[in-house]
C-alpha positions as CSV (number, residue, x, y, z in Angstrom):
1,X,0.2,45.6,19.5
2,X,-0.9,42.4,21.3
3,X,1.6,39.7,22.7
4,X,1.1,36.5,21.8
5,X,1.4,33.0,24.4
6,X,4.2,30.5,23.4
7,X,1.6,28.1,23.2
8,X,2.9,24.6,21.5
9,X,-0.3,23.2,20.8
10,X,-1.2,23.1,17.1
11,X,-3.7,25.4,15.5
12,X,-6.8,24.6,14.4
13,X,-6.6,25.3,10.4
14,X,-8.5,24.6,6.8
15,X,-8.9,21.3,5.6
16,X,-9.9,19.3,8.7
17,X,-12.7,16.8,7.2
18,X,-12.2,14.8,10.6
19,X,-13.7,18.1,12.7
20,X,-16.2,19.4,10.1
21,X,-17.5,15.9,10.4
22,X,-17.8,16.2,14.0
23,X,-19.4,19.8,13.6
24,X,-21.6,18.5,11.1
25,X,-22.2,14.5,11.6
26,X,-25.5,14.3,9.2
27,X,-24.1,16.2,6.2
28,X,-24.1,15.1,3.0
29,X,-21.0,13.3,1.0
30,X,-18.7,13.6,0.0
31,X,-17.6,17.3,1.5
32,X,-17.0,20.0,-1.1
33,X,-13.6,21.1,1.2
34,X,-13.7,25.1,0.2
35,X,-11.6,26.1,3.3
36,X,-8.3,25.7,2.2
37,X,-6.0,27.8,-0.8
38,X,-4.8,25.0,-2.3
39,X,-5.5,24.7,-6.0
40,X,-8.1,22.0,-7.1
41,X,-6.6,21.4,-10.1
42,X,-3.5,19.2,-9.0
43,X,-0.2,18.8,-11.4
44,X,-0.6,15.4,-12.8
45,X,1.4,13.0,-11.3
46,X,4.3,11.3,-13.0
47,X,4.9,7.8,-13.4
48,X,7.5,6.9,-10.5
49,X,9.9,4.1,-10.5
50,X,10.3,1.8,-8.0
51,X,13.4,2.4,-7.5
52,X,13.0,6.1,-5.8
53,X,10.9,4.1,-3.0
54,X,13.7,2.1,-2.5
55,X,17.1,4.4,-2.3
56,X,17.5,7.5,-0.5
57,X,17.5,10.3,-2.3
58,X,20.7,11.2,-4.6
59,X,22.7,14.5,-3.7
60,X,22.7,15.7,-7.3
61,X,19.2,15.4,-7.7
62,X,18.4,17.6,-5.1
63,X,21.0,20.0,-6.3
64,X,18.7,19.9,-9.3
65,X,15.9,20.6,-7.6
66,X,16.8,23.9,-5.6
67,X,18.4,24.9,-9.1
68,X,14.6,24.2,-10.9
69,X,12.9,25.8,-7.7
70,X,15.6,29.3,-8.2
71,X,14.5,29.2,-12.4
72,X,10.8,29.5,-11.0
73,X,10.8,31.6,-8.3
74,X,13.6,34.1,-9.8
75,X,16.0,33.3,-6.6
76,X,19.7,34.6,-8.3
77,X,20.9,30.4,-8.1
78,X,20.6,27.3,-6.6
79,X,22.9,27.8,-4.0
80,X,20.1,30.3,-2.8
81,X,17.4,27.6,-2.3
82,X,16.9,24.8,0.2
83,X,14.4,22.6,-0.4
84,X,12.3,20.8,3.0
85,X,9.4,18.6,3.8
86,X,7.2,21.6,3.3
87,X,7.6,25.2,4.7
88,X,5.7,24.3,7.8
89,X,9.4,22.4,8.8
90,X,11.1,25.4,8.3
91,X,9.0,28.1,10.3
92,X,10.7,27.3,13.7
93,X,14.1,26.9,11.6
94,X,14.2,30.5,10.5
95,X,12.9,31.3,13.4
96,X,16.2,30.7,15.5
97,X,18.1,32.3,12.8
98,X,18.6,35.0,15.1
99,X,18.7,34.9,18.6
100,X,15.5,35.0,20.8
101,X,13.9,38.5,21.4
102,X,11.3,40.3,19.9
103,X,9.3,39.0,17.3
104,X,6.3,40.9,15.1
105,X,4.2,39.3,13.0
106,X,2.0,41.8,10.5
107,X,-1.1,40.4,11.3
108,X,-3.9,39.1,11.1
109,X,-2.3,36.5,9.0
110,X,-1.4,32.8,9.0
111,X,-1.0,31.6,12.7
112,X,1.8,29.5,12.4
113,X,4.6,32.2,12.3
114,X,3.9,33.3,15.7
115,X,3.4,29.7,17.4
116,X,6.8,29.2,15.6
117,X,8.6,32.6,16.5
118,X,7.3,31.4,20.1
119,X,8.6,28.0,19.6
120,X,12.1,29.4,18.9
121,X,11.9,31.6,22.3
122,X,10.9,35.0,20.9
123,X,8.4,37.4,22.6
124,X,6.0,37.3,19.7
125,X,3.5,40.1,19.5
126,X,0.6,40.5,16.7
127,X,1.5,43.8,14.3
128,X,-1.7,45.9,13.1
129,X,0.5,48.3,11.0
130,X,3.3,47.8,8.7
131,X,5.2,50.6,10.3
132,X,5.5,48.3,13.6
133,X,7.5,45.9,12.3
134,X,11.0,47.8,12.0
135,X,11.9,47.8,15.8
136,X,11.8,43.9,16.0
137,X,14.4,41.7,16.5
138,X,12.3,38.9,13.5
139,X,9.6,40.6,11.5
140,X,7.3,38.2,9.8
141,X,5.4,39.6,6.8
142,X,2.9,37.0,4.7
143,X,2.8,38.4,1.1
144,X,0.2,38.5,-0.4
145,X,-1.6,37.9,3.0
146,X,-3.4,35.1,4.2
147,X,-6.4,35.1,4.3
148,X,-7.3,38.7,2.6
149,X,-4.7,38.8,0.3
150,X,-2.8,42.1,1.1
151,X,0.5,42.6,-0.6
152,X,3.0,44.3,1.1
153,X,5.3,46.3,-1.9
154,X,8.4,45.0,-2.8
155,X,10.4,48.4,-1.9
156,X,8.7,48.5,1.3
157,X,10.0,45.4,2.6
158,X,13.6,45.9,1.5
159,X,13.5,49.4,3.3
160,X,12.8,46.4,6.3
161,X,15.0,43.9,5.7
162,X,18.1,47.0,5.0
163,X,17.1,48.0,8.7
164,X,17.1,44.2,10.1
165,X,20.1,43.8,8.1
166,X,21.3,47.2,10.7
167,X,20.1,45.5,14.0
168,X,21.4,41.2,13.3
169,X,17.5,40.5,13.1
170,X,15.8,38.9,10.2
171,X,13.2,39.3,8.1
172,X,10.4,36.3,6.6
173,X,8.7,36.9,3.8
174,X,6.1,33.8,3.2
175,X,5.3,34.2,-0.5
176,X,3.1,31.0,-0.4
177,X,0.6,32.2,-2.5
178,X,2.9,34.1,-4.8
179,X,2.6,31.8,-7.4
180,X,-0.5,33.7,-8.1
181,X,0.5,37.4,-7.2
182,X,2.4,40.2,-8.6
183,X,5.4,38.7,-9.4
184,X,7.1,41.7,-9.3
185,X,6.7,42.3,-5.9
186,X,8.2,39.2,-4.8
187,X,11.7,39.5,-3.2
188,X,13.2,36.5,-4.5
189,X,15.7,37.8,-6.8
190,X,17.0,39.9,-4.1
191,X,17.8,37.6,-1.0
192,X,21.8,38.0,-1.2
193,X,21.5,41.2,-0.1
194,X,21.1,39.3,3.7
195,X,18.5,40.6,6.1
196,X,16.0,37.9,4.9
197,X,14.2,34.5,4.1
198,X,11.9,34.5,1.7
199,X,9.5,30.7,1.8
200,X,7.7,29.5,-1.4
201,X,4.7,26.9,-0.9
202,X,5.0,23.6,-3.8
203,X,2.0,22.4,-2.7
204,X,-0.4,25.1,-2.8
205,X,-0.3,26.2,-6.2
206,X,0.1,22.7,-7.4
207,X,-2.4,21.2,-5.4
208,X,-0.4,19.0,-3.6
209,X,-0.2,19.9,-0.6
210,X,0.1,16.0,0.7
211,X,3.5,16.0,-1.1
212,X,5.4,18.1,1.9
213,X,7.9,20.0,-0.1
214,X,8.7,23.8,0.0
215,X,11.6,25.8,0.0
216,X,13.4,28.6,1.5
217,X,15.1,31.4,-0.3
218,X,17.9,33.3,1.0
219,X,21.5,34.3,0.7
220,X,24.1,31.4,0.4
221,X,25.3,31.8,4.2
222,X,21.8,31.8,5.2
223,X,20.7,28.7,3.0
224,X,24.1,26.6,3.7
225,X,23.1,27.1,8.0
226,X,19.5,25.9,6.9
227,X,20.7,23.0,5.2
228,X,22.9,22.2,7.9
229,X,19.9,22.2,9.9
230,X,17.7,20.2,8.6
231,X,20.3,17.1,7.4
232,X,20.5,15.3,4.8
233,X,17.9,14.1,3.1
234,X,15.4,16.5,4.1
235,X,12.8,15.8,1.1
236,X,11.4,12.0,-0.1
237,X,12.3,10.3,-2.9
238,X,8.5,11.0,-4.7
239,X,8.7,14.8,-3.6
240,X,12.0,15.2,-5.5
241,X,10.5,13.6,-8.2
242,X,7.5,14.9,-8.8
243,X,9.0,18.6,-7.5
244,X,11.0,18.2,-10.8
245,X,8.3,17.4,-13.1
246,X,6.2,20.2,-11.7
247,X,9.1,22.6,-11.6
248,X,10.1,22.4,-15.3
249,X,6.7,22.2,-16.9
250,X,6.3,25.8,-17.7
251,X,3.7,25.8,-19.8
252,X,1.4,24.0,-17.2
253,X,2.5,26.7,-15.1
254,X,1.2,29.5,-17.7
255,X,-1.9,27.7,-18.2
256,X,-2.8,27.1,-14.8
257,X,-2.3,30.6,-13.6
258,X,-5.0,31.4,-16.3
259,X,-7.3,28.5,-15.3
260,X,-7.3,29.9,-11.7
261,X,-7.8,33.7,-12.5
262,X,-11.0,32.6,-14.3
263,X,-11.9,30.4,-11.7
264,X,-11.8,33.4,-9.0
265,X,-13.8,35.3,-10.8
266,X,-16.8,33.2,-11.6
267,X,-16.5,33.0,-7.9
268,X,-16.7,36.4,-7.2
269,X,-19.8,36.6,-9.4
270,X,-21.4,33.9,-7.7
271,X,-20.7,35.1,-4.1
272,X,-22.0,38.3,-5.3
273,X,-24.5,37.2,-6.8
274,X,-26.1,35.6,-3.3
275,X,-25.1,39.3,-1.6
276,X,-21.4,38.1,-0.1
277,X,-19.3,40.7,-1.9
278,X,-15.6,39.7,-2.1
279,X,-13.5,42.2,-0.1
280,X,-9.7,40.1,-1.1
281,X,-8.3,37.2,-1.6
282,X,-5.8,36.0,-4.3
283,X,-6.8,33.3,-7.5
284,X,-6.6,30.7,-5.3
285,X,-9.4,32.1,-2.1
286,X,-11.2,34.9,-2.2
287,X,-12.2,36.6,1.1
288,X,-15.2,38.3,2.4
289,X,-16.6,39.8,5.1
290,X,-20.0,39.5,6.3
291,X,-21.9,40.3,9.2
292,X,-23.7,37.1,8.7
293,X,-20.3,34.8,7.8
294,X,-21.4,32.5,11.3
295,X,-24.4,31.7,9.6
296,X,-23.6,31.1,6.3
297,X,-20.8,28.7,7.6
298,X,-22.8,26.9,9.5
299,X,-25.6,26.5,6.7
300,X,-23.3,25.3,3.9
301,X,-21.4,23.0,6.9
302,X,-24.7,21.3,7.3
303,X,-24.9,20.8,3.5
304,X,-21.4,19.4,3.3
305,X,-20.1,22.4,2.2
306,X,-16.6,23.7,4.3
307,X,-15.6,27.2,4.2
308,X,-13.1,28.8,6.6
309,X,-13.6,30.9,9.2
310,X,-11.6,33.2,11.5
311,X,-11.6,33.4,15.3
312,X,-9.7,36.8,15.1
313,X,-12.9,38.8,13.2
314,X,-16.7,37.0,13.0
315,X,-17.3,38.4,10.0
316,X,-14.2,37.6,8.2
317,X,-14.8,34.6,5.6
318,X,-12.6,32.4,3.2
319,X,-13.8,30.7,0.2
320,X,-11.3,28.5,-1.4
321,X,-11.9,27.8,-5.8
322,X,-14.5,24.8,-6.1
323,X,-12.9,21.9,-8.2
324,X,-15.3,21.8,-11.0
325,X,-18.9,23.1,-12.3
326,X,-20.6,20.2,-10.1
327,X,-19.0,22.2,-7.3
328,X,-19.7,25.3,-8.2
329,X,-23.5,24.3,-8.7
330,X,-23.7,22.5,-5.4
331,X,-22.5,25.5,-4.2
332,X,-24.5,28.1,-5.9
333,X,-27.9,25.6,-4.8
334,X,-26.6,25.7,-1.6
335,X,-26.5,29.9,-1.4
336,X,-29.8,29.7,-3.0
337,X,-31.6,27.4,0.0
338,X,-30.1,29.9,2.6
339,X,-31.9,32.6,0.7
C-alpha cells in the first residue's frame, strides 16, 4: 500500500475549460467538455420566486428535503439524511468523525477522499485490494468506482463497516454515481446499523453540478453530529428548491436512467468502433484503457474536444456522455481524423 502526503492544495480534476484552454489556446469553440460524469441532460429548472433569494432558508423545508432525499435513496427516514452544499463540504466532515489515525482509501479512485482523510489528520495510504481496508481506523470505498466503475458488493461492505463498527472507526461509502448503478448494492437502507456514512451526489445525475447540494446518509447520532457541524443553513435558498422539484419527480427520474443507459452504449459502439474498447465505466462515463490514451487526448484537446485523463495509469481514459447527436458526430469526425 502507498502512503499518501497531507497535501492541502486542490487537485487538478474534470471540467476545467480555464486549463484545457491553456493546453489547447487555438482549439475550436465552443469545447465539447467530455471529462466529467455529470449528466448532459440537466433537470429542468423550476420557476423560482423571489422571495427564496431573499429569506434564508425555512427549517421545515429542509426537513422536507432530507425526507425527499431518504424516499430516493432508500435511507430508513429523514432523520437519516443531511443535506450540504455538495458532498465535497462534507469529505473533511466525515473525515473527523473518528479520531485521526489510519486511513485507507480503495484506490485508484476519486482523489478527494485522501486530501480530505489528510485534511482531518489521518495517515492516509492508497488500498490496491479490498481486503486492505479492514485494519484501518477510516476506510474509504467509492461505489461504483470512479473512474472505472467497480462495485464493491453490498455484503461485502457491511462485513466492513460490522468490523469498523468493532474498532470506533468508520466507514464512507460515496455512492455518487449510484443513481445509475445496482441499486441493490447500495447501503443506504442500512446506515442505522452505525459503522458508516454513506454520500449521494444531486448534481451528478441531475446535471447540476453548479447547484452545490448533496447529502450524507447515516444513523441518526451520526447525522444529528453532522448537522451540528455544518450549522444552520447549510444549503441556498435555490438548491432547496430546486432539490425538491428534482427529488419528487419520479418519473423524470425513470426516464432519465433510460435516456442515459442508451446514451452509454451508442458510446461504447462509437469508441469501439474507432478501436478504444470500453473496459468500465457506469451510464454516465465509460472508461478505457489504451496504450495510446496520451495521444488521443491530446488530438481531440486540439479539436476542442476534453476527455479525462489519469496521472495514476497513462493508459487509463474517461469519456463522459456527449450532450446530443451534434456531439456525438463532432466526436465520431474527430476519431475519424486521428485515424
Amino acid at each position: 500500500m502507498a502512503a499518501l502526503g497531507s497535501d492541502a492544495v486542490a487537485i487538478e480534476h474534470g471540467g476545467s475549460l480555464a486549463r484545457a484552454e491553456r493546453l489547447y489556446p487555438g482549439a475550436p469553440k465552443p469545447w465539447l467538455d467530455l471529462s466529467t460524469g455529470i449528466n448532459p441532460h440537466s433537470y429542468p429548472l423550476p420557476d423560482l420566486p423571489a422571495s427564496i433569494f431573499h429569506r434564508l432558508p425555512e427549517e421545515v423545508r429542509i426537513a422536507e428535503l432530507a425526507d425527499d432525499a431518504a424516499a430516493v435513496y432508500r435511507a430508513p427516514s429523514g432523520s437519516h439524511v443531511v443535506a450540504a452544499p455538495g458532498t465535497q463540504a462534507l469529505l473533511p466532515l466525515v473525515a473527523s468523525l473518528v479520531r485521526p489515525g489510519r486511513a485507507a482509501v480503495l484506490s485508484p479512485t476519486y482523489a478527494e477522499h485522501a486530501r480530505a482523510a489528510a485534511l482531518a489528520g489521518h495517515t492516509v495510504v492508497e488500498a490496491p485490494a479490498f481486503d486492505a481496508l479492514f485494519e484501518a481506523d477510516l476506510a474509504i470505498v467509492v461505489n461504483p468506482n470512479n473512474p472505472d466503475g467497480r462495485v464493491v458488493p453490498r455484503v461485502n461492505l457491511l462485513a466492513l463497516a460490522a468490523r469498523m463498527r468493532e474498532r470506533g472507526g468508520v466507514l464512507v461509502v460515496d455512492e455518487a454515481f449510484m443513481d445509475v448503478g445496482p441499486q441493490a448494492e447500495s447501503l443506504a437502507a442500512d446506515v442505522e446499523q452505525g459503522g458508516f456514512v454513506v454520500l449521494r451526489s444531486f448534481g451528478k445525475f441531475f446535471g447540476l453540478a453548479g447547484l452545490r447540494l448533496g447529502f450524507a446518509l447515516g444513523a441518526r447520532s451520526v447525522i444529528s453530529d453532522l448537522r451540528g457541524r455544518l450549522g444552520p443553513w447549510a444549503i441556498s435558498g435555490p438548491a432547496l428548491e430546486v432539490g425538491l422539484a428534482a427529488l419528487a419527480d419520479r418519473e423524470w427520474q425513470v426516464a432519465m436512467r433510460a435516456r442515459l443507459a442508451a446514451d452509454a452504449t451508442r458510446l461504447d459502439a462509437l469508441l469501439c468502433s474507432h478501436g478504444l474498447v470500453v473496459a468500465g465505466g457506469t451510464d454516465l462515463f465509460r472508461f478505457v484503457r489504451s496504450a495510446s490514451a496520451p495521444s488521443v487526448a491530446d488530438h481531440l484537446g486540439r479539436r476542442g474536444i476534453l476527455v479525462r485523463t489519469f496521472d495514476f495509469d497513462q493508459t487509463a481514459q474517461r469519456f463522459g456522455l456527449p450532450g446530443d447527436d451534434a456531439g456525438f458526430d463532432r466526436l465520431a469526425e474527430a476519431l475519424r481524423h486521428r485515424l
